[in-house]
PyMOL Python script that loads the backbone (N, CA, C, O; Angstrom):
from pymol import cmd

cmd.read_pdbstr("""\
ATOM      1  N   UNK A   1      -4.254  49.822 -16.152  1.00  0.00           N
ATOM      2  CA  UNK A   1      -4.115  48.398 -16.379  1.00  0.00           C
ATOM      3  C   UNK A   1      -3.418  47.697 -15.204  1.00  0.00           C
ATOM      4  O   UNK A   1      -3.629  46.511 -14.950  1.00  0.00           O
ATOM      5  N   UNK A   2      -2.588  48.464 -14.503  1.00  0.00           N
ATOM      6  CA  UNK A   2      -1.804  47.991 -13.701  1.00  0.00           C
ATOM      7  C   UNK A   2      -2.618  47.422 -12.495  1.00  0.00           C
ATOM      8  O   UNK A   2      -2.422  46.311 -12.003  1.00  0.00           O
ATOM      9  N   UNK A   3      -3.465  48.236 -12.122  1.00  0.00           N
ATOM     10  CA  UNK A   3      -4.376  48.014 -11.081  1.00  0.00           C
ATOM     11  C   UNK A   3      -5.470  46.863 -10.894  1.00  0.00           C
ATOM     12  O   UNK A   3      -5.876  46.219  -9.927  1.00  0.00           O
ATOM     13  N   UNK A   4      -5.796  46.905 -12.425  1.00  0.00           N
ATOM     14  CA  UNK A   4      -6.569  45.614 -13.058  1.00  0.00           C
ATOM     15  C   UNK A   4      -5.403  44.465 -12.614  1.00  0.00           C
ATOM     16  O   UNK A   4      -6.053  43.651 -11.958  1.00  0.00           O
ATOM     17  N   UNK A   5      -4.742  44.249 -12.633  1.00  0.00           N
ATOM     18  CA  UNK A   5      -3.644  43.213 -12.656  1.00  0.00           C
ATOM     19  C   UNK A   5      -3.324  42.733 -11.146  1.00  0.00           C
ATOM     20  O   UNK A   5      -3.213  41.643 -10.584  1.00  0.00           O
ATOM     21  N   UNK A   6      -3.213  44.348 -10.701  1.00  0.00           N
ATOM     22  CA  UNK A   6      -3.334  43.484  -8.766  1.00  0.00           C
ATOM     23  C   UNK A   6      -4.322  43.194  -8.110  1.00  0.00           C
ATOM     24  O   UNK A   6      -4.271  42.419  -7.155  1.00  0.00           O
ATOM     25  N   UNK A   7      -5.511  43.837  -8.564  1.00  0.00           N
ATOM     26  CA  UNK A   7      -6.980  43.708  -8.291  1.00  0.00           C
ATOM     27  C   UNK A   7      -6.865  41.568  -8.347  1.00  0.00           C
ATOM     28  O   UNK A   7      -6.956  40.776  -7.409  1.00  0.00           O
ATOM     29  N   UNK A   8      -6.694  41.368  -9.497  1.00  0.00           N
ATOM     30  CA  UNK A   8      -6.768  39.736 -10.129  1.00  0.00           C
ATOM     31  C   UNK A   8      -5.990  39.039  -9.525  1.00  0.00           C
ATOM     32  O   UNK A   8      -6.192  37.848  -9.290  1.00  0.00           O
ATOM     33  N   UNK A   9      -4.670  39.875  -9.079  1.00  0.00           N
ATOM     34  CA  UNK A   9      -3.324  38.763  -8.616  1.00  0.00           C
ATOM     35  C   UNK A   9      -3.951  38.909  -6.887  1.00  0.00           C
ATOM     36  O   UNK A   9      -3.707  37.993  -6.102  1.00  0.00           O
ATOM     37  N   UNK A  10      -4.517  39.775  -6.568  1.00  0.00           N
ATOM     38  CA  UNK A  10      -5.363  39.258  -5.266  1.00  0.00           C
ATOM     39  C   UNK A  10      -5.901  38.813  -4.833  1.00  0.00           C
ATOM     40  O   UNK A  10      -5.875  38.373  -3.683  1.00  0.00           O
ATOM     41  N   UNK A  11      -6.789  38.754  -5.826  1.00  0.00           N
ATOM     42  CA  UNK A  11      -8.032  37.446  -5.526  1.00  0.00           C
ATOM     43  C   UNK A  11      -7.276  36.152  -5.942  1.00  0.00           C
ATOM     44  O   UNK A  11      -7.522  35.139  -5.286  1.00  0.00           O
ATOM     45  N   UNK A  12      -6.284  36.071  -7.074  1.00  0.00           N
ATOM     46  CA  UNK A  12      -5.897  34.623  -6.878  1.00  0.00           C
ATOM     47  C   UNK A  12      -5.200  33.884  -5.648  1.00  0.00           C
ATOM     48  O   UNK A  12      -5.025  32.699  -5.362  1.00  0.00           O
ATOM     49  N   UNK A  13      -4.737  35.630  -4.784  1.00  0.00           N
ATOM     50  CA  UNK A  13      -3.887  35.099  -3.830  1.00  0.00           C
ATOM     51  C   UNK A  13      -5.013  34.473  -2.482  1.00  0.00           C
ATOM     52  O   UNK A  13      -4.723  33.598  -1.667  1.00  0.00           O
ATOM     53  N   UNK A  14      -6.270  35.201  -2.578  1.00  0.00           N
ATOM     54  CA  UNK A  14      -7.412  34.635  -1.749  1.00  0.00           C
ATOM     55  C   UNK A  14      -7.888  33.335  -1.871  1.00  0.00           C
ATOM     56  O   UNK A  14      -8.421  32.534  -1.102  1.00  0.00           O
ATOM     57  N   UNK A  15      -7.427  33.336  -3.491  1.00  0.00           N
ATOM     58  CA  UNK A  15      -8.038  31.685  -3.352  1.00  0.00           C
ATOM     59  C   UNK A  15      -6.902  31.052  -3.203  1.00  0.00           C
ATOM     60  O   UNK A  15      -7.100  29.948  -2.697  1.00  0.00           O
ATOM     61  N   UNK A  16      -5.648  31.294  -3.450  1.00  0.00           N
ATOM     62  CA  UNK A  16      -4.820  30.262  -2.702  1.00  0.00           C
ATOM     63  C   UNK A  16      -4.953  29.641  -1.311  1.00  0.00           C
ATOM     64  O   UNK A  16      -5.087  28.518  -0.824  1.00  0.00           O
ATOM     65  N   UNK A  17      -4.859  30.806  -0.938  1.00  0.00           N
ATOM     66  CA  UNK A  17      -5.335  30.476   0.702  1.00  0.00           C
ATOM     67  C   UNK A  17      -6.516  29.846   1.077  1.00  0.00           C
ATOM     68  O   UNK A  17      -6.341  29.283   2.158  1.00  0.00           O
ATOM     69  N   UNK A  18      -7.523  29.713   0.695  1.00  0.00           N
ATOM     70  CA  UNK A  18      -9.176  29.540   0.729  1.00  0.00           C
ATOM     71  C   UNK A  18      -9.340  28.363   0.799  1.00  0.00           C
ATOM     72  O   UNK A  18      -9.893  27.751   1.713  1.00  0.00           O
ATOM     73  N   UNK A  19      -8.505  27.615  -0.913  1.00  0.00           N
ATOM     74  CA  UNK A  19      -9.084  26.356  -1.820  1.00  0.00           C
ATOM     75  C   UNK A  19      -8.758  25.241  -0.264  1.00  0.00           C
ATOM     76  O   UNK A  19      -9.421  24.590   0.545  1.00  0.00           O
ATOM     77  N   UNK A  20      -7.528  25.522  -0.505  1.00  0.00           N
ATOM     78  CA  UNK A  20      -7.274  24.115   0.351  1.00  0.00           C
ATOM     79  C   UNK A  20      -8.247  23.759   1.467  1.00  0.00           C
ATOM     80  O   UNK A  20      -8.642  22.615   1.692  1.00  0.00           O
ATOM     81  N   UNK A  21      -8.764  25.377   2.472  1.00  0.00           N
ATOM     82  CA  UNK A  21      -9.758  24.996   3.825  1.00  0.00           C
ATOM     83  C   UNK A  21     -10.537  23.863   3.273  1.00  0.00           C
ATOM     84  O   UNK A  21     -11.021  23.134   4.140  1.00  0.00           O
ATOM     85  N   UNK A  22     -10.725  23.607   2.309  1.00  0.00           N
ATOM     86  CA  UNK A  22     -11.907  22.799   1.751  1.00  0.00           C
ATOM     87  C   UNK A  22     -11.556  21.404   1.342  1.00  0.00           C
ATOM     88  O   UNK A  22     -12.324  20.958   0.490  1.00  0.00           O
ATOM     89  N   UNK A  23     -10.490  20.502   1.768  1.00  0.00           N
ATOM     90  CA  UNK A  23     -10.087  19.713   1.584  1.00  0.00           C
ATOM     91  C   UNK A  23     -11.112  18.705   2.698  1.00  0.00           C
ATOM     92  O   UNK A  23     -11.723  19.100   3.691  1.00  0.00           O
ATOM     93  N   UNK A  24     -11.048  17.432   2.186  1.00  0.00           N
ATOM     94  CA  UNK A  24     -12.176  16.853   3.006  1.00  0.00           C
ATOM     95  C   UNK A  24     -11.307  15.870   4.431  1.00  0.00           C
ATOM     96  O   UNK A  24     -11.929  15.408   5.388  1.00  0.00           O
ATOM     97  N   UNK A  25      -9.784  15.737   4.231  1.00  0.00           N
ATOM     98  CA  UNK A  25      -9.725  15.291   5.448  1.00  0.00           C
ATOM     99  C   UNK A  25      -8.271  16.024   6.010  1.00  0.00           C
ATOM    100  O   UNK A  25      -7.689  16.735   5.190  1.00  0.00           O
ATOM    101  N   UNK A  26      -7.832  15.916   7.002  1.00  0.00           N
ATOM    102  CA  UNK A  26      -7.126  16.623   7.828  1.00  0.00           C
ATOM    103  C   UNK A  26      -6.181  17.618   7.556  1.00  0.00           C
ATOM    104  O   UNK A  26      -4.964  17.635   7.742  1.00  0.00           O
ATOM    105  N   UNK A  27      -6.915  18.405   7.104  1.00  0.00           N
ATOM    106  CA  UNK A  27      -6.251  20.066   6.630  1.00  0.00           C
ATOM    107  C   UNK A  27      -4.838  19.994   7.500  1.00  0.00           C
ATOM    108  O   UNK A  27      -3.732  19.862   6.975  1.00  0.00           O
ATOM    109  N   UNK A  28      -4.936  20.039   8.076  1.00  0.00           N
ATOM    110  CA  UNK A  28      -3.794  20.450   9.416  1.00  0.00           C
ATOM    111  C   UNK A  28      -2.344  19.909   8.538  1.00  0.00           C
ATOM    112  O   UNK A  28      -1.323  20.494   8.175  1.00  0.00           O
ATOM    113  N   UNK A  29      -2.824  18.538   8.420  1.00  0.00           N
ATOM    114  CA  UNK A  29      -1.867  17.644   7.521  1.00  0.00           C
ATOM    115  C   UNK A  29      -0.955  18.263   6.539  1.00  0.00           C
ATOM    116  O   UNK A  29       0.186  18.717   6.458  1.00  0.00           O
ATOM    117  N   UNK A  30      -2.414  17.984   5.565  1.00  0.00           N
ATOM    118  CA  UNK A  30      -1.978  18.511   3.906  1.00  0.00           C
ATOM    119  C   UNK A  30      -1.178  19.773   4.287  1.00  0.00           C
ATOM    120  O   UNK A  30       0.029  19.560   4.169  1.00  0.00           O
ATOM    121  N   UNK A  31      -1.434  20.861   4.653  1.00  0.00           N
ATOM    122  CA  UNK A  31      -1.124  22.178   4.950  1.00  0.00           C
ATOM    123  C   UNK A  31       0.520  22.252   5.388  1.00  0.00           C
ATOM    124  O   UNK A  31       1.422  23.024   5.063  1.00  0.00           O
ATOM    125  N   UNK A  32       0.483  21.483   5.970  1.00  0.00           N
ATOM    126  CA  UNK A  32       2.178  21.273   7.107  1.00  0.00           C
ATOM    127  C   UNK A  32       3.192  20.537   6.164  1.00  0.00           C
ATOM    128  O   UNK A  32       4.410  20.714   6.155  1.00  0.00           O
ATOM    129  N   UNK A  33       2.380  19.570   5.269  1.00  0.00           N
ATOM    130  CA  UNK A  33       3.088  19.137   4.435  1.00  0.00           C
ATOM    131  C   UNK A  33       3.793  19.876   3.030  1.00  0.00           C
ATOM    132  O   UNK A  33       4.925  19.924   2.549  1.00  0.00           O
ATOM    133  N   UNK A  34       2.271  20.482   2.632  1.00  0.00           N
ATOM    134  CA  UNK A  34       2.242  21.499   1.636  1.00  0.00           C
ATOM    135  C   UNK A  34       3.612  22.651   1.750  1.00  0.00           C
ATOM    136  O   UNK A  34       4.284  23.076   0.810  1.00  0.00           O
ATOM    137  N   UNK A  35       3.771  23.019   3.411  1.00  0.00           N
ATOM    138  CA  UNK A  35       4.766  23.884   4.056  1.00  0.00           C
ATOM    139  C   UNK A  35       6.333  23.380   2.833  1.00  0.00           C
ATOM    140  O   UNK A  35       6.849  23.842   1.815  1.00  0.00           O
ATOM    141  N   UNK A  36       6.517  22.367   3.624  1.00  0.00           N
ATOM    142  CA  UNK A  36       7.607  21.529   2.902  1.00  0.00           C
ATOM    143  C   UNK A  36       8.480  21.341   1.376  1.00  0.00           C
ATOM    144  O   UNK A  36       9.592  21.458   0.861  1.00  0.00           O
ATOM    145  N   UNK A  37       7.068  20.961   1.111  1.00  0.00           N
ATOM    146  CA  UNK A  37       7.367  21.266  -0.485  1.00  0.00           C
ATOM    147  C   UNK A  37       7.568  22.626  -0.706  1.00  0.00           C
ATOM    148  O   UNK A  37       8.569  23.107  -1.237  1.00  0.00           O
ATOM    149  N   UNK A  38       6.431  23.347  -0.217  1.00  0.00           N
ATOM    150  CA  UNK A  38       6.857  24.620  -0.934  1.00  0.00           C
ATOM    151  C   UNK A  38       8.566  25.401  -1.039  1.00  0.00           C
ATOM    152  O   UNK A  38       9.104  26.060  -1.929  1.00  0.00           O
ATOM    153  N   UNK A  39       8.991  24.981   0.206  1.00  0.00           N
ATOM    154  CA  UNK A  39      10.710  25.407   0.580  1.00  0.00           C
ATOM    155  C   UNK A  39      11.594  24.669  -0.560  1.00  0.00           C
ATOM    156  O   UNK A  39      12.633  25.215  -0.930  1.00  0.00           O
ATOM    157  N   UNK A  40      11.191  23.436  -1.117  1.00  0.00           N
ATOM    158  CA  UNK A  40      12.096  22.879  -1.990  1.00  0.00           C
ATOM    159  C   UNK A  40      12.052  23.279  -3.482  1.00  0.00           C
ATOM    160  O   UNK A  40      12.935  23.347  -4.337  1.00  0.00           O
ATOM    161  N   UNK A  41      10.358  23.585  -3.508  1.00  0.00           N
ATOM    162  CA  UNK A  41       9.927  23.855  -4.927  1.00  0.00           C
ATOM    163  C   UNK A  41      11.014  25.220  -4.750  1.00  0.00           C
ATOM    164  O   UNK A  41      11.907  25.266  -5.595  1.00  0.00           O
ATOM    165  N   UNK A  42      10.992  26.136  -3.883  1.00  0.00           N
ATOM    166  CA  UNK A  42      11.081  27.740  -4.044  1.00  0.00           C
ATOM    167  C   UNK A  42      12.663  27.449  -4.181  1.00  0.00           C
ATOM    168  O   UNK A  42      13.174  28.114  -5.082  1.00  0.00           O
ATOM    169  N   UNK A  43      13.330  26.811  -3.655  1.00  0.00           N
ATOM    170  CA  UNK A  43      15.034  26.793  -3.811  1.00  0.00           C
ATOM    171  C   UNK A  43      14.845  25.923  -5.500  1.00  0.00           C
ATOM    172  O   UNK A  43      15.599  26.109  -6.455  1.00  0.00           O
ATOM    173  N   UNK A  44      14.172  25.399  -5.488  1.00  0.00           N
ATOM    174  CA  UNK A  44      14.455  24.691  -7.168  1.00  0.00           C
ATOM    175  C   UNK A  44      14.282  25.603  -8.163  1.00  0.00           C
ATOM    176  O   UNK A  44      14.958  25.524  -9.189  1.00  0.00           O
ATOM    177  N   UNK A  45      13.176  26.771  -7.945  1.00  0.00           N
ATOM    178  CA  UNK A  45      12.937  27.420  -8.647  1.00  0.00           C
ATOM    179  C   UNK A  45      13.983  29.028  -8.544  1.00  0.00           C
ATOM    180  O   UNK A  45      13.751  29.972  -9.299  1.00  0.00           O
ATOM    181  N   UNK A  46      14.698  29.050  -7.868  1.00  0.00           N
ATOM    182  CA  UNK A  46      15.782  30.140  -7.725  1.00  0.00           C
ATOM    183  C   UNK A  46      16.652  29.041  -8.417  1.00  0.00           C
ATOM    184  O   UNK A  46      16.937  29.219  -9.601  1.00  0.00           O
ATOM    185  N   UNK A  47      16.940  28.316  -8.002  1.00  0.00           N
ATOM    186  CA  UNK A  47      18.205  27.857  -8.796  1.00  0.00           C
ATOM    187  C   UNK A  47      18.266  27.529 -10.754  1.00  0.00           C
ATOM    188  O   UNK A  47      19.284  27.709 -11.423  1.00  0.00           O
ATOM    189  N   UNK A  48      17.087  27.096 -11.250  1.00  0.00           N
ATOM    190  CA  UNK A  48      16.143  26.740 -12.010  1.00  0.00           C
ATOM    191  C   UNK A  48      16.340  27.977 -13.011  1.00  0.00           C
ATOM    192  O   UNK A  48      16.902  27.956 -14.106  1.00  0.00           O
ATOM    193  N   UNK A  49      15.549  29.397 -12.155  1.00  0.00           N
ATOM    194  CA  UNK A  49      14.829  30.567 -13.543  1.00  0.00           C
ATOM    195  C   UNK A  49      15.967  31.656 -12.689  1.00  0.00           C
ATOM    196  O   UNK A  49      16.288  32.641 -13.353  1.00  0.00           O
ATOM    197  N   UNK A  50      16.421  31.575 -11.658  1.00  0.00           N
ATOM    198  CA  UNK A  50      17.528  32.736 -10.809  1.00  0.00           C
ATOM    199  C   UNK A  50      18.729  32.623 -11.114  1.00  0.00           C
ATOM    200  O   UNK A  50      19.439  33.629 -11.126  1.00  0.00           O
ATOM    201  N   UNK A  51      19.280  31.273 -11.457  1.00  0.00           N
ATOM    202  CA  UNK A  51      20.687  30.874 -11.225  1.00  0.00           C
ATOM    203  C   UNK A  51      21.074  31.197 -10.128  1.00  0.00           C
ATOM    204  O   UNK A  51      22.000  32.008 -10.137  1.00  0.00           O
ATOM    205  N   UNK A  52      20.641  30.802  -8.974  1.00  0.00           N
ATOM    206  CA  UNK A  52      20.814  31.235  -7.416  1.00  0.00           C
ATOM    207  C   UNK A  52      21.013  29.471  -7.197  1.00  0.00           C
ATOM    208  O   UNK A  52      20.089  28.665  -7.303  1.00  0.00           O
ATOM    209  N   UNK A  53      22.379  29.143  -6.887  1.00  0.00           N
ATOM    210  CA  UNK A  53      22.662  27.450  -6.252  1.00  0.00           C
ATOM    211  C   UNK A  53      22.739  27.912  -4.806  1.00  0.00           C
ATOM    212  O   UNK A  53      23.461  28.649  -4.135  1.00  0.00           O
ATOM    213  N   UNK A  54      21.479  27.009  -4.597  1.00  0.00           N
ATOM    214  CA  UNK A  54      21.685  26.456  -2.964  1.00  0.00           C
ATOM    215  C   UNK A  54      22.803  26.068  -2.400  1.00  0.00           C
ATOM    216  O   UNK A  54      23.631  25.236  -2.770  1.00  0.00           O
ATOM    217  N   UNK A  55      22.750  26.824  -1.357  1.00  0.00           N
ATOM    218  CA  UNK A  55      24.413  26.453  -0.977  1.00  0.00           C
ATOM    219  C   UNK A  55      24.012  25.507   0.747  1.00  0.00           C
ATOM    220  O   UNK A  55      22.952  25.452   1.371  1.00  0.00           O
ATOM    221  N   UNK A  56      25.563  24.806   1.090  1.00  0.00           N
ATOM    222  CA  UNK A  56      24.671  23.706   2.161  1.00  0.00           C
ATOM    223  C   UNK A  56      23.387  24.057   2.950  1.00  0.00           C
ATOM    224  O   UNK A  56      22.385  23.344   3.017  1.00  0.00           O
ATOM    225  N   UNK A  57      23.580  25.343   3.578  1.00  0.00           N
ATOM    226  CA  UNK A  57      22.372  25.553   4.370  1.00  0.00           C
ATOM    227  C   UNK A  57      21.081  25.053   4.238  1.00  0.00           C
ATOM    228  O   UNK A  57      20.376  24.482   5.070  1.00  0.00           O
ATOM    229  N   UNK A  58      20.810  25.432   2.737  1.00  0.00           N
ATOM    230  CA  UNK A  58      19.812  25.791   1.755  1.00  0.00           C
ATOM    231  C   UNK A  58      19.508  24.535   2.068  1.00  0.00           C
ATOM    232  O   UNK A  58      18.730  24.374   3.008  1.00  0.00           O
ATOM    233  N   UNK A  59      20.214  22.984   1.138  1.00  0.00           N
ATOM    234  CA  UNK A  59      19.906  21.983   1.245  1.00  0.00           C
ATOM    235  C   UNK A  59      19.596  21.222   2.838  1.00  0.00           C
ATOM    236  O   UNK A  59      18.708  20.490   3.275  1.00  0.00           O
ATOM    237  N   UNK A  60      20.867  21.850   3.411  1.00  0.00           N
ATOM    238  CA  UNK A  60      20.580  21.094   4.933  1.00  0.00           C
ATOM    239  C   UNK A  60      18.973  21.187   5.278  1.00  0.00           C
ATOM    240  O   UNK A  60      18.368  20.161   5.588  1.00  0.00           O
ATOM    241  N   UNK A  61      18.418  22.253   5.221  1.00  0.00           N
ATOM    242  CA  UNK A  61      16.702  22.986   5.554  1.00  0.00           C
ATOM    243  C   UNK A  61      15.833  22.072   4.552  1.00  0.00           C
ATOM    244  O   UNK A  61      14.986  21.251   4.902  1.00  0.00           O
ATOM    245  N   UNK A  62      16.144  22.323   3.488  1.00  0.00           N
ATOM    246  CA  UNK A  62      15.135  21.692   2.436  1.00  0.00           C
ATOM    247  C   UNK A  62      15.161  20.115   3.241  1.00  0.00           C
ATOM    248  O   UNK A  62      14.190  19.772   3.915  1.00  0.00           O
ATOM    249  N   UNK A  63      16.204  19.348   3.109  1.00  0.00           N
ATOM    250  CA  UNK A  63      16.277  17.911   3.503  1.00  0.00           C
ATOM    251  C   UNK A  63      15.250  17.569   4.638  1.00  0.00           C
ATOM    252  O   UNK A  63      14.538  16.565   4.676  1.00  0.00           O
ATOM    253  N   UNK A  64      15.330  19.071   5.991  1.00  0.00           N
ATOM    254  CA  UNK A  64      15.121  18.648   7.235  1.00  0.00           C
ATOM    255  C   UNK A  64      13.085  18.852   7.021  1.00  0.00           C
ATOM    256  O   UNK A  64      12.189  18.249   7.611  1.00  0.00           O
ATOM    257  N   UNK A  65      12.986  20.171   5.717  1.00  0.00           N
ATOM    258  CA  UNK A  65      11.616  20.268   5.537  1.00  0.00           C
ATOM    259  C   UNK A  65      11.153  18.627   4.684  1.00  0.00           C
ATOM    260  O   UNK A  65      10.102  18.090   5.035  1.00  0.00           O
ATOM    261  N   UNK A  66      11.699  18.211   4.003  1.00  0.00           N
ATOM    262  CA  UNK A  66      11.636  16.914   3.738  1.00  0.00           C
ATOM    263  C   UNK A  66      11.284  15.681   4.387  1.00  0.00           C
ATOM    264  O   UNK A  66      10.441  14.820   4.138  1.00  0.00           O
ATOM    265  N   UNK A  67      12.304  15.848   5.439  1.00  0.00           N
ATOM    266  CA  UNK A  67      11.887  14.680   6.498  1.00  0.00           C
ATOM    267  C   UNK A  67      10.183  15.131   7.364  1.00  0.00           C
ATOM    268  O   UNK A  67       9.337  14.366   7.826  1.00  0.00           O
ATOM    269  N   UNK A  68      10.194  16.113   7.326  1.00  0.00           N
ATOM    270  CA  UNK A  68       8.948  16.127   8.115  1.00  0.00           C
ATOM    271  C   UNK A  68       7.551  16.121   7.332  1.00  0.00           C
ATOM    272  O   UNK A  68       6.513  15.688   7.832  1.00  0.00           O
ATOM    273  N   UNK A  69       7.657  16.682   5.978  1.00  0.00           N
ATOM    274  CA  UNK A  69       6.638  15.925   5.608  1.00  0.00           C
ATOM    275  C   UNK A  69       6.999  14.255   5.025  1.00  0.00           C
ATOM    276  O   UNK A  69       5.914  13.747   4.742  1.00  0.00           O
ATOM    277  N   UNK A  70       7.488  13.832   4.913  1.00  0.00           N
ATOM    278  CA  UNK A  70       7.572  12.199   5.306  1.00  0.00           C
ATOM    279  C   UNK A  70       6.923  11.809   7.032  1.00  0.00           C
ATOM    280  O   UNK A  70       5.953  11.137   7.383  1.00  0.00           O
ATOM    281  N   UNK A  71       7.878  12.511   7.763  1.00  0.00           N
ATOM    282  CA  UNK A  71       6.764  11.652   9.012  1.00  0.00           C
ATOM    283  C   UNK A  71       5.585  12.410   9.258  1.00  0.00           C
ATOM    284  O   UNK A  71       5.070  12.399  10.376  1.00  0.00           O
ATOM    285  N   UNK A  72       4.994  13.232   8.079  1.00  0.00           N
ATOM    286  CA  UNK A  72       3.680  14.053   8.455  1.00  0.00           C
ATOM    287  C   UNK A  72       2.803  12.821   7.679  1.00  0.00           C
ATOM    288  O   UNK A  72       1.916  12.240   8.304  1.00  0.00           O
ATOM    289  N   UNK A  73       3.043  12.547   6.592  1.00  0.00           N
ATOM    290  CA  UNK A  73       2.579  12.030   5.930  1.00  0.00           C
ATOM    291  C   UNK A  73       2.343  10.202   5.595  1.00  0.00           C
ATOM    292  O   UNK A  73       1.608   9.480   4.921  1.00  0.00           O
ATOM    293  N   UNK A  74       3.334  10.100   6.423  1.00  0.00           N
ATOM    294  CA  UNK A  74       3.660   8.200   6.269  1.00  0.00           C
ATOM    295  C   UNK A  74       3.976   7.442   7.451  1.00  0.00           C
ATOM    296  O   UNK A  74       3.935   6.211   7.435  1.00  0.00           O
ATOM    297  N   UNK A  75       4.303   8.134   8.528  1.00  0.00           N
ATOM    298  CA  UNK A  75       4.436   7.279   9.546  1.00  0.00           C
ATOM    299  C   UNK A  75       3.245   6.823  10.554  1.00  0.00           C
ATOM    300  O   UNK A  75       2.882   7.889  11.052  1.00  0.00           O
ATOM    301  N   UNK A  76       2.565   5.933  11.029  1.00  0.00           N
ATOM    302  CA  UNK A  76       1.554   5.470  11.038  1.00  0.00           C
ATOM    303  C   UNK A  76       0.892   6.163  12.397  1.00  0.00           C
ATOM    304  O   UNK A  76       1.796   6.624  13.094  1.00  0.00           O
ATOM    305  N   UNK A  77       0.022   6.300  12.778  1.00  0.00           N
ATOM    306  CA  UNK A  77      -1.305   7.345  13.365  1.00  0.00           C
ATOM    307  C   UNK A  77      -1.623   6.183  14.482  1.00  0.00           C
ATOM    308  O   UNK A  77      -1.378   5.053  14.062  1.00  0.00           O
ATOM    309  N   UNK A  78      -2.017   6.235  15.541  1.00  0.00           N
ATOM    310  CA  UNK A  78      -2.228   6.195  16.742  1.00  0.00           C
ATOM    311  C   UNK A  78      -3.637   5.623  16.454  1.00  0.00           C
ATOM    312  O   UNK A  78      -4.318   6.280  15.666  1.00  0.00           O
ATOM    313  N   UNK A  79      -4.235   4.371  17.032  1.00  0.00           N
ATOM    314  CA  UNK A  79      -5.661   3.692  16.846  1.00  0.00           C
ATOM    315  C   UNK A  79      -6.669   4.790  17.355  1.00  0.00           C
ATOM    316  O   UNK A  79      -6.173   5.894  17.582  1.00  0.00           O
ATOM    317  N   UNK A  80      -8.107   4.621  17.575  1.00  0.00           N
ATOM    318  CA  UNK A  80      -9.002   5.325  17.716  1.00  0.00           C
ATOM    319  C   UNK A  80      -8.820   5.375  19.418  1.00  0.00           C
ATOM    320  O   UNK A  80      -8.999   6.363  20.129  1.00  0.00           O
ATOM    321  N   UNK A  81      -8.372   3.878  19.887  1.00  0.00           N
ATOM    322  CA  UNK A  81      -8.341   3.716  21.038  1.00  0.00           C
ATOM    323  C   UNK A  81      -7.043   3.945  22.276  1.00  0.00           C
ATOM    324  O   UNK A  81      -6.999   3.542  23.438  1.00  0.00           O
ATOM    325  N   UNK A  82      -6.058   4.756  21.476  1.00  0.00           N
ATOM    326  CA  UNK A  82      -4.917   5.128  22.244  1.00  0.00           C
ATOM    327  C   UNK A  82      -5.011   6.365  22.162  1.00  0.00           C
ATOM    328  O   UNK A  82      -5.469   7.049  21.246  1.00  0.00           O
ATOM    329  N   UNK A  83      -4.456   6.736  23.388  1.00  0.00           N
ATOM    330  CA  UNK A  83      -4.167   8.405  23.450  1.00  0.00           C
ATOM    331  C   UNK A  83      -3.357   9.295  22.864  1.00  0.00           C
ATOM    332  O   UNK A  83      -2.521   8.655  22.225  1.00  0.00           O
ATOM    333  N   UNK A  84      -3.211  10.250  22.777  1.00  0.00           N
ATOM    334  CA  UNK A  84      -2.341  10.957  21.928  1.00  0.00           C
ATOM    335  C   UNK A  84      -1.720  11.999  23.278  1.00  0.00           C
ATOM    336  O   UNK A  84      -2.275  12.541  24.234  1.00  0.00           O
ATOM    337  N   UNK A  85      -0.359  11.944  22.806  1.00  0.00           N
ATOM    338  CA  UNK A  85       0.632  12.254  23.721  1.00  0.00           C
ATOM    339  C   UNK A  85       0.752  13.468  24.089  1.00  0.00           C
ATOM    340  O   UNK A  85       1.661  13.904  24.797  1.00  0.00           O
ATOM    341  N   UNK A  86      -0.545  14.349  23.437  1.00  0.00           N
ATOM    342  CA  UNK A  86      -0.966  15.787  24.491  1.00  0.00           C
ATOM    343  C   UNK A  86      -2.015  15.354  25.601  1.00  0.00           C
ATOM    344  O   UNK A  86      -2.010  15.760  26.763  1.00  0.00           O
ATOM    345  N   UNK A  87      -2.979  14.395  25.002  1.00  0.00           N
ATOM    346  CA  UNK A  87      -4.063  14.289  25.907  1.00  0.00           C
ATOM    347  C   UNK A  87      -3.401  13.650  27.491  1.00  0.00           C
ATOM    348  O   UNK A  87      -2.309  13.108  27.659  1.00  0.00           O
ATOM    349  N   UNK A  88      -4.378  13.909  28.428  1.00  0.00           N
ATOM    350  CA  UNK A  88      -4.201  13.691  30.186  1.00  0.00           C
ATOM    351  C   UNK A  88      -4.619  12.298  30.074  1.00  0.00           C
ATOM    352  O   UNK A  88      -4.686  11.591  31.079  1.00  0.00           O
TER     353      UNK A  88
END
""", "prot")
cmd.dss("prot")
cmd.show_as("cartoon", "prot")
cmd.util.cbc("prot")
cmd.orient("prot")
C-alpha cells in the first residue's frame, strides 16, 4: 500500500510542477511570485500545525519575500516602446 501512495504522491508532485507551465501569460511572473507566498504560507503553517514561532529572521525574510512579489506584481512595466535595462 505504501508504494501505491508514493507512486500517487508523485505524480501529484509532477503536476505541481507541470500545471502552472500552462498559464497563459508571463509564467516567469506568476512563478517568482508564487516563490513568495510559498515562504510565508510555509512559516504560517509551522507556526499554525508545528507550534514552531517565527522568530525575527523568519519574519525579516518573509517581509523581504513579500516586498518582491509586490514589485513583481504591481509596479508598472516598461511601454512596448522603451527598452528594458538588459537590452543594448
Amino acid at each position: 500500500m505504501s508504494w501505491i501512495l508514493g507512486v500517487v504522491g508523485g505524480f501529484v508532485l509532477f503536476l505541481y510542477g507541470i500545471i502552472p507551465t500552462f498559464q497563459q501569460s508571463h509564467f516567469h511572473r506568476i512563478y517568482a511570485a508564487y516563490g513568495g507566498i510559498f515562504i510565508i504560507m510555509a512559516l504560517l503553517w509551522g507556526w499554525i500545525f508545528e507550534k514552531v514561532i517565527p522568530d525575527r529572521f523568519d519574519i525579516l525574510g518573509a517581509a523581504i519575500s513579500l516586498v518582491g512579489v509586490i514589485v513583481i506584481f504591481y509596479l508598472p512595466r516598461h511601454s512596448d516602446g522603451e527598452k528594458s535595462i538588459w537590452s543594448r
